[in-house]
C-alpha positions as CSV (number, residue, x, y, z in Angstrom):
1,X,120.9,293.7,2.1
2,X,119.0,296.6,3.3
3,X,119.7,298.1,-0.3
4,X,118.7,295.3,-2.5
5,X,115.9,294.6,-0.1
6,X,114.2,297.5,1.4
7,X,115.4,300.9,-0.9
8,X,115.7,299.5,-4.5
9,X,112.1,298.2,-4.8
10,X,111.3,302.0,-3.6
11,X,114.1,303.5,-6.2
12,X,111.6,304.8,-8.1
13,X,109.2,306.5,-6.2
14,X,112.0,307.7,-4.0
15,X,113.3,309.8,-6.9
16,X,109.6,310.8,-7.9
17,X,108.7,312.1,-4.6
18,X,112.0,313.7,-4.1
19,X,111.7,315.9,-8.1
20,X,108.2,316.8,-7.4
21,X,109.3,318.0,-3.1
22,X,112.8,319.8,-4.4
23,X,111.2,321.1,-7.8
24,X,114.0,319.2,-9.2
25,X,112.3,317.3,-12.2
26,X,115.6,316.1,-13.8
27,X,116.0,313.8,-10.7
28,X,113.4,311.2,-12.6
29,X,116.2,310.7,-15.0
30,X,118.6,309.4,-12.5
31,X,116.4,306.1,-11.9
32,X,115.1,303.6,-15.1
33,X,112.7,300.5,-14.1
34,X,114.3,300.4,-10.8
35,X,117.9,301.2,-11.7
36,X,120.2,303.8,-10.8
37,X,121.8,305.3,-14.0
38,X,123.5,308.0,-12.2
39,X,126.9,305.8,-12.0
40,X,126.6,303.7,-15.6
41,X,124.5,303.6,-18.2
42,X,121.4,301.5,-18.2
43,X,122.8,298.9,-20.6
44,X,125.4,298.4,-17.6
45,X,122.7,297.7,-15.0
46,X,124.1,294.1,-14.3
47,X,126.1,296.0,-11.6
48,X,122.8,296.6,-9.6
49,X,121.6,293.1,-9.9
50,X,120.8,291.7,-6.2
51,X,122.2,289.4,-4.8
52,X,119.8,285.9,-5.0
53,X,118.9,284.9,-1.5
54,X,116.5,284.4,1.2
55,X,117.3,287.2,2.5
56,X,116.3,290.0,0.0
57,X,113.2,287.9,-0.7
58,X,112.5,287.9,3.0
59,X,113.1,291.8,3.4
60,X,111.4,292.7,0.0
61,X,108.5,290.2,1.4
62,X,108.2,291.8,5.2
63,X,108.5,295.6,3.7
64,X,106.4,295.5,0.8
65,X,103.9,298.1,1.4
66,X,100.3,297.4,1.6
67,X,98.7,299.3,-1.1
């Protein structure tokens, strides 16, 4: 749940911060609107869906950062 809930909303700006801190541009790549592509190719993405719950709503909801 963590996953769904917490990281993947952050995917992308995980993999942003971490090419521009390694000097590792080509890291960008491995993420597309939120989706790993590292495994599959986008047009498989389906496997990343999350799981529909209360749950991930409620995590994504109570660690949504303030901006």
């Amino acid at each position: 749940m963590l996953d769904y809930g917490v990281i993947q909303p952050r995917l992308q700006r995980l993999y942003d911060w971490s090419a521009r801190e390694l000097d590792l541009p080509g890291l960008r790549g491995l993420v597309h609107h939120l989706d790993p592509v590292y495994v599959c190719p986008f047009a498989d993405r389906h496997v990343w869906v999350p799981p529909d719950g209360a749950l991930p709503r409620l995590l994504r909801r109570l660690t949504n950062p303030r901006t």
